[in-house]
C-alpha positions as CSV (number, residue, x, y, z in Angstrom):
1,X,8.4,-27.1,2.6
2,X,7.6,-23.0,2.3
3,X,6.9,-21.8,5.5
4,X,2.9,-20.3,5.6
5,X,4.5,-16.8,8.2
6,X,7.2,-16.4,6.3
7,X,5.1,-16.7,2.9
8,X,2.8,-14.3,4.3
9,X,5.9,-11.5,4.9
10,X,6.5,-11.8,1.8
11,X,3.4,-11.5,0.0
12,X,2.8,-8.6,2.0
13,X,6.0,-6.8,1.2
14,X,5.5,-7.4,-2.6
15,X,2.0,-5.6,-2.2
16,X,3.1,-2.9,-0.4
17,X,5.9,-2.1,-2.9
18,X,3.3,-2.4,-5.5
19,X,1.3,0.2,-3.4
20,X,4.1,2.5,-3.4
21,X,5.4,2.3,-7.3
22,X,1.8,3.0,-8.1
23,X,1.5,6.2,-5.7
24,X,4.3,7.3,-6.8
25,X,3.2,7.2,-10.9
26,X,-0.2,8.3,-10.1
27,X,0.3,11.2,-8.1
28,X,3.9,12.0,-9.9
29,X,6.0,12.1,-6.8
30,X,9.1,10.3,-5.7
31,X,9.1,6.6,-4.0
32,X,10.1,8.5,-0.7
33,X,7.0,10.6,-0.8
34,X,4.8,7.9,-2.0
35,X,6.7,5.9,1.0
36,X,5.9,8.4,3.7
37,X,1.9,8.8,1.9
38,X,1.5,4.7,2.3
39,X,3.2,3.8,5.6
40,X,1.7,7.6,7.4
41,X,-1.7,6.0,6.3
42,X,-4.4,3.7,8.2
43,X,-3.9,1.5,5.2
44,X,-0.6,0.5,6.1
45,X,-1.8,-0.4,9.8
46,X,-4.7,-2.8,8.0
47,X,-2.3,-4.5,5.7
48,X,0.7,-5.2,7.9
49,X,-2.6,-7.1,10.8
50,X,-4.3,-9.0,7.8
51,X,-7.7,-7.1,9.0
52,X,-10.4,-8.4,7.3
53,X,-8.1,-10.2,4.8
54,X,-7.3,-6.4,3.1
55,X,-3.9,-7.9,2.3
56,X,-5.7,-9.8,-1.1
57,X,-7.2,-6.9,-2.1
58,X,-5.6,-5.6,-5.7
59,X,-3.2,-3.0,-4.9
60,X,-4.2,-0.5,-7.3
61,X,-8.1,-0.7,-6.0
62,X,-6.1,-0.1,-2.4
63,X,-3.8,3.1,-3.6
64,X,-6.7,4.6,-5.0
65,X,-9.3,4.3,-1.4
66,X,-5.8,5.7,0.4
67,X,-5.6,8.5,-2.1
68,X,-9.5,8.7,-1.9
69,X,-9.6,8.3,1.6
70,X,-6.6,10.0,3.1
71,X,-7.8,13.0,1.3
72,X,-4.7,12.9,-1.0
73,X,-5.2,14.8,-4.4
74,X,-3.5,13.6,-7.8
75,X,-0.6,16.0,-7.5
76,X,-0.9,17.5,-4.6
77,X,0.4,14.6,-2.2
Protein backbone atom coordinates (compact mmCIF):
# COMPACT_ATOMS: atom_id res chain seq x y z
CA UNK A 1 0.00 0.00 0.00
CA UNK A 2 1.28 3.73 -1.24
CA UNK A 3 1.96 5.62 1.64
CA UNK A 4 -0.65 8.99 1.70
CA UNK A 5 2.94 11.45 3.20
CA UNK A 6 5.08 10.01 1.06
CA UNK A 7 2.44 10.39 -1.96
CA UNK A 8 1.98 13.81 -1.01
CA UNK A 9 6.11 14.59 -1.34
CA UNK A 10 5.90 13.55 -4.38
CA UNK A 11 3.13 15.15 -5.92
CA UNK A 12 4.41 18.20 -4.58
CA UNK A 13 7.86 17.85 -6.05
CA UNK A 14 6.37 17.05 -9.55
CA UNK A 15 4.42 20.41 -9.31
CA UNK A 16 7.05 22.44 -8.34
CA UNK A 17 9.29 21.21 -11.18
CA UNK A 18 6.50 21.84 -13.37
CA UNK A 19 6.53 25.47 -11.83
CA UNK A 20 10.05 25.88 -12.65
CA UNK A 21 10.22 24.38 -16.44
CA UNK A 22 7.33 26.74 -17.12
CA UNK A 23 9.21 29.98 -15.51
CA UNK A 24 11.89 29.23 -17.10
CA UNK A 25 10.10 29.04 -20.97
CA UNK A 26 7.96 31.89 -20.13
CA UNK A 27 10.24 34.29 -18.97
CA UNK A 28 13.29 32.84 -21.21
CA UNK A 29 15.75 32.30 -18.39
CA UNK A 30 17.65 29.28 -17.16
CA UNK A 31 16.17 26.56 -14.60
CA UNK A 32 18.60 28.04 -11.94
CA UNK A 33 17.05 31.48 -12.37
CA UNK A 34 13.57 30.21 -12.62
CA UNK A 35 14.78 28.02 -9.44
CA UNK A 36 15.86 30.98 -7.34
CA UNK A 37 12.33 33.14 -8.85
CA UNK A 38 10.06 29.99 -7.39
CA UNK A 39 11.64 28.84 -4.17
CA UNK A 40 12.70 33.14 -3.18
CA UNK A 41 8.79 33.44 -3.60
CA UNK A 42 5.74 33.25 -0.99
CA UNK A 43 4.43 30.64 -3.42
CA UNK A 44 6.97 28.23 -2.57
CA UNK A 45 6.25 28.74 1.34
CA UNK A 46 2.18 27.94 0.38
CA UNK A 47 2.94 24.86 -1.56
CA UNK A 48 5.50 23.15 0.43
CA UNK A 49 2.35 23.71 4.02
CA UNK A 50 -0.60 22.52 1.71
CA UNK A 51 -2.27 26.12 2.64
CA UNK A 52 -5.51 26.23 1.52
CA UNK A 53 -4.97 23.09 -0.61
CA UNK A 54 -2.78 25.58 -3.22
CA UNK A 55 -0.84 22.41 -3.94
CA UNK A 56 -3.95 21.22 -6.58
CA UNK A 57 -4.02 24.24 -8.15
CA UNK A 58 -2.62 23.93 -12.05
CA UNK A 59 0.77 24.90 -12.17
CA UNK A 60 0.73 27.17 -14.95
CA UNK A 61 -2.44 29.28 -13.36
CA UNK A 62 0.31 29.28 -10.14
CA UNK A 63 3.59 30.47 -12.33
CA UNK A 64 1.66 33.10 -13.78
CA UNK A 65 -0.02 34.76 -10.00
CA UNK A 66 3.98 34.37 -8.85
CA UNK A 67 5.03 36.19 -12.02
CA UNK A 68 1.92 38.46 -11.49
CA UNK A 69 2.35 38.83 -8.03
CA UNK A 70 6.03 38.78 -7.28
CA UNK A 71 6.19 41.67 -9.66
CA UNK A 72 8.27 39.58 -12.07
CA UNK A 73 8.17 40.90 -15.75
CA UNK A 74 8.30 38.44 -18.95
CA UNK A 75 12.00 38.90 -19.47
CA UNK A 76 13.06 40.80 -16.96
CA UNK A 77 13.16 38.07 -14.10
Amino acid sequence: MVDKDELTAFYRQELEASIIGYLADRLGTGFREAMRLYYGSKLSTLIESGANGIDNLDYKNLAEDLIENEGILAGQP
